[in-house]
C-alpha positions in Angstrom: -13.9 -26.5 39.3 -10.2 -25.9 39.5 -8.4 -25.5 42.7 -5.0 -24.5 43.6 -3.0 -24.4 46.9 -2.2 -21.8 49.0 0.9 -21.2 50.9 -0.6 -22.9 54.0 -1.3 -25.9 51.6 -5.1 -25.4 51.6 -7.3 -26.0 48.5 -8.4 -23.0 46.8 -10.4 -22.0 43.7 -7.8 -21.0 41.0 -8.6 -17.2 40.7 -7.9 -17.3 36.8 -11.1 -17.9 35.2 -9.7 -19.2 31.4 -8.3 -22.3 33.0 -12.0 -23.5 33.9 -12.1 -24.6 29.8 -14.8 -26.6 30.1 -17.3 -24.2 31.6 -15.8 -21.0 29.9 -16.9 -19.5 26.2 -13.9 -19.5 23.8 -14.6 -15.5 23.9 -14.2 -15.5 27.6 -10.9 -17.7 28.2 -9.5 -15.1 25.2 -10.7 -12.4 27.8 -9.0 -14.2 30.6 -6.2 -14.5 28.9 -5.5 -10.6 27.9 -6.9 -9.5 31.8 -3.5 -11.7 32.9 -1.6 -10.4 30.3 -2.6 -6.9 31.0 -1.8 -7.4 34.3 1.2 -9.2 34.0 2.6 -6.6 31.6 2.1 -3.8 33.9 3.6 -5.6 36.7 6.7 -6.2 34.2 7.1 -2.5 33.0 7.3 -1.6 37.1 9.5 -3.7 37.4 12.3 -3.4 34.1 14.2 -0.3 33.8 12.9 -0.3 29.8 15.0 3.5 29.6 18.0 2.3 30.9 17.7 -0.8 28.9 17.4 0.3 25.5 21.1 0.0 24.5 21.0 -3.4 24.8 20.5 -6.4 22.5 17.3 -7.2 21.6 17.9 -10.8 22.2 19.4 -10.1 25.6 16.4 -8.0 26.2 13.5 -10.9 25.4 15.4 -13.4 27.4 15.3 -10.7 30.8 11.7 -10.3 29.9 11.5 -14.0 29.6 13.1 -14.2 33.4 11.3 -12.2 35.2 7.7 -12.5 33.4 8.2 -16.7 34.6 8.9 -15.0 38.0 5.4 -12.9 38.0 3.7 -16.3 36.6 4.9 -18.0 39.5 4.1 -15.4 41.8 0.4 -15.5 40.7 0.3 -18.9 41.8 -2.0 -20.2 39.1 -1.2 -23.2 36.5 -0.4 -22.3 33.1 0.0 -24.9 30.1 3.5 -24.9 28.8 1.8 -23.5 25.3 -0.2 -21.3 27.0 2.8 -19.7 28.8 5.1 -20.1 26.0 1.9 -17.5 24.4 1.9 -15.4 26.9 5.8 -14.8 27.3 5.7 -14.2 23.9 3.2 -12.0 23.4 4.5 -9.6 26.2 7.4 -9.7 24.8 6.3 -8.2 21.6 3.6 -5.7 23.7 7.1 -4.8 25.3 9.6 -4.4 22.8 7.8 -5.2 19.5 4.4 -4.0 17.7 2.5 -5.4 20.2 -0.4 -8.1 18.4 0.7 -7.9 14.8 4.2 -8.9 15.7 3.8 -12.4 14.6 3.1 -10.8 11.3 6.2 -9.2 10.6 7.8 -12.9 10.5 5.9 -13.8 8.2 7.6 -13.9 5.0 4.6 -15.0 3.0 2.5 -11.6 4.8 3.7 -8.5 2.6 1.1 -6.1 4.1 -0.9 -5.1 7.5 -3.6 -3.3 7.2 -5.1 -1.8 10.5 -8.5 -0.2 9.5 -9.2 0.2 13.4 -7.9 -1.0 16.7 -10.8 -4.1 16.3 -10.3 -4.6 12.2 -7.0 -6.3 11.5 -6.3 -7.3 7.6 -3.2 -8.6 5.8 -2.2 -9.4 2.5 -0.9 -13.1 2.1 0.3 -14.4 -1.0 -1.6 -11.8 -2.9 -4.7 -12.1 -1.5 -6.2 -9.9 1.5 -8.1 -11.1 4.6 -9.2 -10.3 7.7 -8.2 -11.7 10.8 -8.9 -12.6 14.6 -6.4 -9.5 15.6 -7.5 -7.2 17.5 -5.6 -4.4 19.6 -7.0 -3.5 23.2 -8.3 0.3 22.3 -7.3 3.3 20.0 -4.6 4.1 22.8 -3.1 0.5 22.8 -2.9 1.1 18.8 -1.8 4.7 19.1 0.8 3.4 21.9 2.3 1.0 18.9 2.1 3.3 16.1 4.4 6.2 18.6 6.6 3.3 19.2 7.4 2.5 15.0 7.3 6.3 14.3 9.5 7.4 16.9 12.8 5.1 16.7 12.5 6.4 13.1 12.4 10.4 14.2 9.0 11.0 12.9 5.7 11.7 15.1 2.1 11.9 14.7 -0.3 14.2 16.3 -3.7 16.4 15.7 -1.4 19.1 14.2 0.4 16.6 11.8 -2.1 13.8 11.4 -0.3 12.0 8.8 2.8 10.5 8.5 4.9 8.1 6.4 8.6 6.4 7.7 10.9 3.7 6.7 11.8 1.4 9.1 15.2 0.0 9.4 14.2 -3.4 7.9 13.3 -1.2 4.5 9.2 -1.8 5.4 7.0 1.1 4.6 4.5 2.9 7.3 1.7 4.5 6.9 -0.2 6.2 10.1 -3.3 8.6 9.8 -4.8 9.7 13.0 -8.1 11.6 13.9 -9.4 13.7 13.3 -8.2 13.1 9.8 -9.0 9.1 10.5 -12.5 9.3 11.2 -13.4 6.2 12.9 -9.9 5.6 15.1 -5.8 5.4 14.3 -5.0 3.7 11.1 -2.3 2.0 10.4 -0.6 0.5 7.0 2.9 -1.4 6.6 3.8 -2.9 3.7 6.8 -5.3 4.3 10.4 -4.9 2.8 11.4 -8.4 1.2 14.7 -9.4 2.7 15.3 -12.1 0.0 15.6 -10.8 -3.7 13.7 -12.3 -6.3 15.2 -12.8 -9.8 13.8 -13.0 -13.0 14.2 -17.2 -12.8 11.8 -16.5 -10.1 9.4 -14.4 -12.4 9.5 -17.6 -14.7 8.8 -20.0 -12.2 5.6 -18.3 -10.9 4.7 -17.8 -14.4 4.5 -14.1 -14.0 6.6 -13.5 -17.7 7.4 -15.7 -20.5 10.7 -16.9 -21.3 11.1 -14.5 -24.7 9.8 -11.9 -22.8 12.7 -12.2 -20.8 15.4 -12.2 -23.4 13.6 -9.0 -24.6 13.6 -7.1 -21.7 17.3 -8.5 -21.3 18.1 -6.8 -24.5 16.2 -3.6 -24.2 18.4 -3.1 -20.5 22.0 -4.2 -21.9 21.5 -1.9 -25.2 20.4 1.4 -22.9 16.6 1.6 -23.3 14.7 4.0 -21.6 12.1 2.0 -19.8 8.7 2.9 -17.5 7.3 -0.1 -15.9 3.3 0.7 -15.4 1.1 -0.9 -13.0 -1.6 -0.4 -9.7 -0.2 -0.6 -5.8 0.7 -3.8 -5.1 1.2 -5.3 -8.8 4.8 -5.8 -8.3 6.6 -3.0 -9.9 9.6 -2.6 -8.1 10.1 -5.8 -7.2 10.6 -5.8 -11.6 12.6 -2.9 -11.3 15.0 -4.2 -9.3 15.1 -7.4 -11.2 15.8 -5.2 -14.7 18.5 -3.6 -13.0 20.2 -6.8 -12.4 21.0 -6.3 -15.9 23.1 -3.5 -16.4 26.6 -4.2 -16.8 28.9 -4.0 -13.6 31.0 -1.1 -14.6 28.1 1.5 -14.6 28.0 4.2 -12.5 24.0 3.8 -11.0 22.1 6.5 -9.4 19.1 5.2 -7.7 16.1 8.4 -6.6 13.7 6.8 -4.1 11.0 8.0 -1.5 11.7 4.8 0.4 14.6 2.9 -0.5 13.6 -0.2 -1.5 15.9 -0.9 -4.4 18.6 -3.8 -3.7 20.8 -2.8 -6.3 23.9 -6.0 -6.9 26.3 -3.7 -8.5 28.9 -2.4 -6.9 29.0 1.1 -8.5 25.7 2.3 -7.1 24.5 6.0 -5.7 22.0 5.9 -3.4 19.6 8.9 -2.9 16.5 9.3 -0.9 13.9 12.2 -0.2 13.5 13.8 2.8 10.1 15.3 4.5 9.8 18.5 6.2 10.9 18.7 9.5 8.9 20.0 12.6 9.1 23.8 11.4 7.8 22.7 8.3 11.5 23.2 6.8 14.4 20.9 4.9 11.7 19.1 2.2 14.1 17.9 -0.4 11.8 16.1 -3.2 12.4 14.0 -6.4 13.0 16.4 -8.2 15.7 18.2 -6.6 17.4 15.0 -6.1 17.1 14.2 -10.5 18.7 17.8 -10.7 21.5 16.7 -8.2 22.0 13.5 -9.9 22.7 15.0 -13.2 25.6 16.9 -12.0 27.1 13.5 -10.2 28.5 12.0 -13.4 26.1 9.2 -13.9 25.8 6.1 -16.4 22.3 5.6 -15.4 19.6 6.8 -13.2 16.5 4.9 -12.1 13.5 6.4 -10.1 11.8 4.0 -8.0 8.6 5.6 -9.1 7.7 8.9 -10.8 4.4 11.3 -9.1 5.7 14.5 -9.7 7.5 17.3 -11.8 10.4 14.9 -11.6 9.4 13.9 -14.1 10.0 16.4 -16.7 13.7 16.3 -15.4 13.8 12.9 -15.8 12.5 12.9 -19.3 15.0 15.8 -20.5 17.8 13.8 -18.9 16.8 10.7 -21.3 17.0 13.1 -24.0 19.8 14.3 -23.0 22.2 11.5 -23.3 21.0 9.5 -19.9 19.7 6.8 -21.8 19.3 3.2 -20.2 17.1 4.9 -17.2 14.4 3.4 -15.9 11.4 4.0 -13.2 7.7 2.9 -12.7 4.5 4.8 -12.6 1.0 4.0 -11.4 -1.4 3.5 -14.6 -3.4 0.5 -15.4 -2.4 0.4 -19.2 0.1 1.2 -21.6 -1.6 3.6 -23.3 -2.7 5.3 -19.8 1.0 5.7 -18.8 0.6 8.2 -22.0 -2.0 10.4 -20.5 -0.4 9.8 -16.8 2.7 11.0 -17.8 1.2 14.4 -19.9 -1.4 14.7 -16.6 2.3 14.7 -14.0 3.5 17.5 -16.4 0.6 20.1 -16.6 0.1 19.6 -13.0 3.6 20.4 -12.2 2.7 23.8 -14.0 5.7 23.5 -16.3 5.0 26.0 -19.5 5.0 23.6 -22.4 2.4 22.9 -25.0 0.8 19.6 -24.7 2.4 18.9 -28.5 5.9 19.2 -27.2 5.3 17.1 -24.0 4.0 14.2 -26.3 6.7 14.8 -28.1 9.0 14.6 -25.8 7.7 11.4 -24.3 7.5 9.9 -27.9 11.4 10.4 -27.8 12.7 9.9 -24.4 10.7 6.3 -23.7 11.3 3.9 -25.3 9.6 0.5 -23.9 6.4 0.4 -21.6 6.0 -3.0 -18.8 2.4 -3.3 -18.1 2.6 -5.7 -14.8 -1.1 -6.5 -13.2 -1.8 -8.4 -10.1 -5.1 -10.6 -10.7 -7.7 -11.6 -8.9 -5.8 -14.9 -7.5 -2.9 -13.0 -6.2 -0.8 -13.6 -9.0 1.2 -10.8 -10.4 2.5 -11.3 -14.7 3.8 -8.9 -17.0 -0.1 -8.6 -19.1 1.9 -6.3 -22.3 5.3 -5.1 -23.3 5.1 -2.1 -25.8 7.1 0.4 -27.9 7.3 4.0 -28.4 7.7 4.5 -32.1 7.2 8.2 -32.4 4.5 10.9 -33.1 1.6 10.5 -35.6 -0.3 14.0 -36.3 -0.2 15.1 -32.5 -0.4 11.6 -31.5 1.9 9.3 -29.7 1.7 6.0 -31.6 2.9 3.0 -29.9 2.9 -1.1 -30.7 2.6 -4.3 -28.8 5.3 -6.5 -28.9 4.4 -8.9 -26.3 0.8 -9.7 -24.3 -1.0 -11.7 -21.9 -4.2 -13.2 -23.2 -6.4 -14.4 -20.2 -8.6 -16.7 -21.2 -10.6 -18.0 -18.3 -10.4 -18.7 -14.4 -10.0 -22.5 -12.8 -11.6 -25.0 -10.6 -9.8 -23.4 -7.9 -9.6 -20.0 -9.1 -6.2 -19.5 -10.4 -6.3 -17.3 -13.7 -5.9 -19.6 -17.1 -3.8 -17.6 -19.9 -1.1 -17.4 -22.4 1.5 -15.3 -23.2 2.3 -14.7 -26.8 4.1 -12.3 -29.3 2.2 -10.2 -31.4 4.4 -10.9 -34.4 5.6 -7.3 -34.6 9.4 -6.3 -34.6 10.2 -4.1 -32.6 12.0 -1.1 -34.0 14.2 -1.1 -31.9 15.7 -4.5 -32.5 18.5 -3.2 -34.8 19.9 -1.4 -31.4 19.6 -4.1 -29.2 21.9 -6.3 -32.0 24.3 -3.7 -33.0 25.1 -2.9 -29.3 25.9 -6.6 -28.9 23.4 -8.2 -27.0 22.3 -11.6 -28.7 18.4 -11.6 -29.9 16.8 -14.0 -32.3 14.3 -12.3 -34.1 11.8 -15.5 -34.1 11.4 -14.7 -30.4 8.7 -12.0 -31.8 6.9 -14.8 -33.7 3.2 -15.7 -33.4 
């Protein structure tokens, strides 16, 4: 047993049942645990002004949390480990002021997505690969309590009447929350986490995610003005290769980046950046994608890049290529080159726009020029699998060639994929543009 003294200095039993470890379940000192936390939380929030504090550093807010939660510890009069109440400042701290028990997770750098399937079924994605984990949230109100708290220091809100919403935080993270009765079996919430560091194409190389004349031909397709679409699932890594091919456009362009969420970390210093907005509460002020293209043709630009094209945008944004706004670039979700064909065609007759399905092929035979097919495998591992070209229109086809490819030729002993990467031996067509506009190529790059 484990006793304690009270104030007359008499031997009591200690009233907190998870410091009896010998005799207690793991399953019931984590119960113990979160019925003191509970309480001591509580006991906090009576206690701290939160409204009055919200002006203030978040730092200076932890450390008066810090105080005063050693001050109820004391007051219960029990004995706490130092790591167990260095735990259980820290996770009222974040219950407090953070996202309550996937906190932790937001630190994380090598974590780039939370999954909560329910208030009891916690998963993340780390370092490509998803698993579950021993998170847990109290109830669907505890979760629903978190997801009000993301939602509304961003001005958005979730309810039975608007069950669904998306926000950016001010980190640059993306959140997802559904809600019943929409969410069948509880709350839901996603966040897929905004890289603060920016990965380069050296970077790429290292993880062997592209091959080294893959690079100097992607190099050359963005200095010479290319119009490029970078293909690929959720997940795979096309934005991250966006951003990296935009490091390459010379300095002295004017840059027009058209986002849902910003997530684009643009280097150059001449760089527009435009974002869409949702309806507000009336249902009122939507400004999509595609009234931000129209916009953005009128602003005088060099280039403009589309984080990633779902809509009519992009008919605009195909017209614009035609239309002297070459050099663009954006991604779609496809899982092929050839399927960003049909995806692209599919985006335009759903957008209603009155065009036969000739002239659409045809106009995506001569806007686009280069396709990036970028998969993530079944390791976690994320490579540029095919490069292609546009070359023009066959019959009432749209005839395209490899110029680069991942072969995948096997898995090892510990699961990693086992490939190559290798040219296909075709020229490009384009070739005699990338040359001419000065950019330095050596044609045995496309070698078998």
């Amino acid at each position: 047993m484990n006793f304690r003294k009270n104030p007359e200095g008499e031997r009591i039993q200690a009233s907190q049942p998870f410091q009896n470890a010998d005799s207690e379940t793991p399953q019931q000192r984590r119960d113990s645990f979160e019925e003191l936390k509970t309480r001591l939380h509580q006991k906090l929030v009576d206690r701290l002004n939160l409204a009055a504090l919200a002006n203030l550093d978040q730092a200076l807010l932890r450390a008066q949390i810090r105080e005063i939660t050693e001050i109820l510890v004391a007051e219960e009069n029990i004995f706490l480990s130092q790591e167990n109440k260095e735990r259980l400042i820290n996770e009222i701290q974040n219950e407090t002021l953070g996202l309550g028990p996937i906190e932790r997770y937001t630190h994380d750098q090598d974590i780039s997505d939370i999954l909560v399937n329910t208030y009891g079924q916690v998963y993340i994605e780390k370092n490509g690969k998803l698993m579950i984990t021993d998170t847990r949230f109290k109830s669907d109100s505890h979760l629903m309590l978190i997801i009000d708290r993301i939602l509304s220091k961003v001005g958005r809100r979730v309810d039975e009447s608007s069950p669904m919403a998306d926000a950016r935080l001010p980190d640059g993270s993306r959140v997802n929350a559904v809600i019943p009765p929409i969410a069948i079996d509880g709350p839901m919430l996603s966040i897929r986490k905004f890289r603060s560091d920016v990965l380069s194409m050296n970077d790429l190389l290292k993880n062997n995610s592209v091959s080294m004349p893959m690079v100097q031909f992607l190099q050359g397709a963005v200095k010479s003005r290319l119009n490029v679409i970078i293909s690929g699932g959720t997940g795979a890594g096309k934005t991250t290769l966006l951003n990296i091919l935009s490091g390459y456009i010379p300095t002295e362009e004017r840059i027009i980046t058209i986002e849902d969420s910003a997530e684009l970390k643009l280097q150059q210093p001449h760089v527009i950046r435009l974002e869409t907005r949702p309806p507000n509460i009336e249902g009122k002020g939507t400004v999509e994608q595609r009234d931000l293209v129209r916009n953005a043709l009128r602003m005088r630009p060099n280039r403009i890049i589309i984080g990633e094209v779902r809509g009519a945008e992009i008919y605009d944004m195909l017209q614009a290529m035609n239309t002297g706004h070459d050099g663009s670039l954006t991604t779609i979700h496809a899982n092929s080159s050839r399927d960003v064909l049909l995806r692209l065609e599919t985006l335009m007759l759903l957008a209603g726009i009155e065009i036969r399905e000739k002239a659409i092929r045809q106009l995506i035979s001569s806007a686009i020029d280069i396709v990036i097919q970028i998969n993530r495998f079944s390791d976690g591992s994320r490579k540029i699998s095919s490069i292609s070209e546009i070359v023009g229109m066959e019959n009432d086809t749209i005839t395209m060639q490899e110029i680069f490819k991942y072969d995948r030729t096997g898995v090892g002993e510990e699961g990693e994929v086992l490939g190559q990467y290798r040219a296909t031996g075709i020229r490009p067509s384009s070739l005699e543009r990338i040359i001419t506009s000065g950019v330095k190529l050596q044609a045995d790059v496309f070698n078998l």
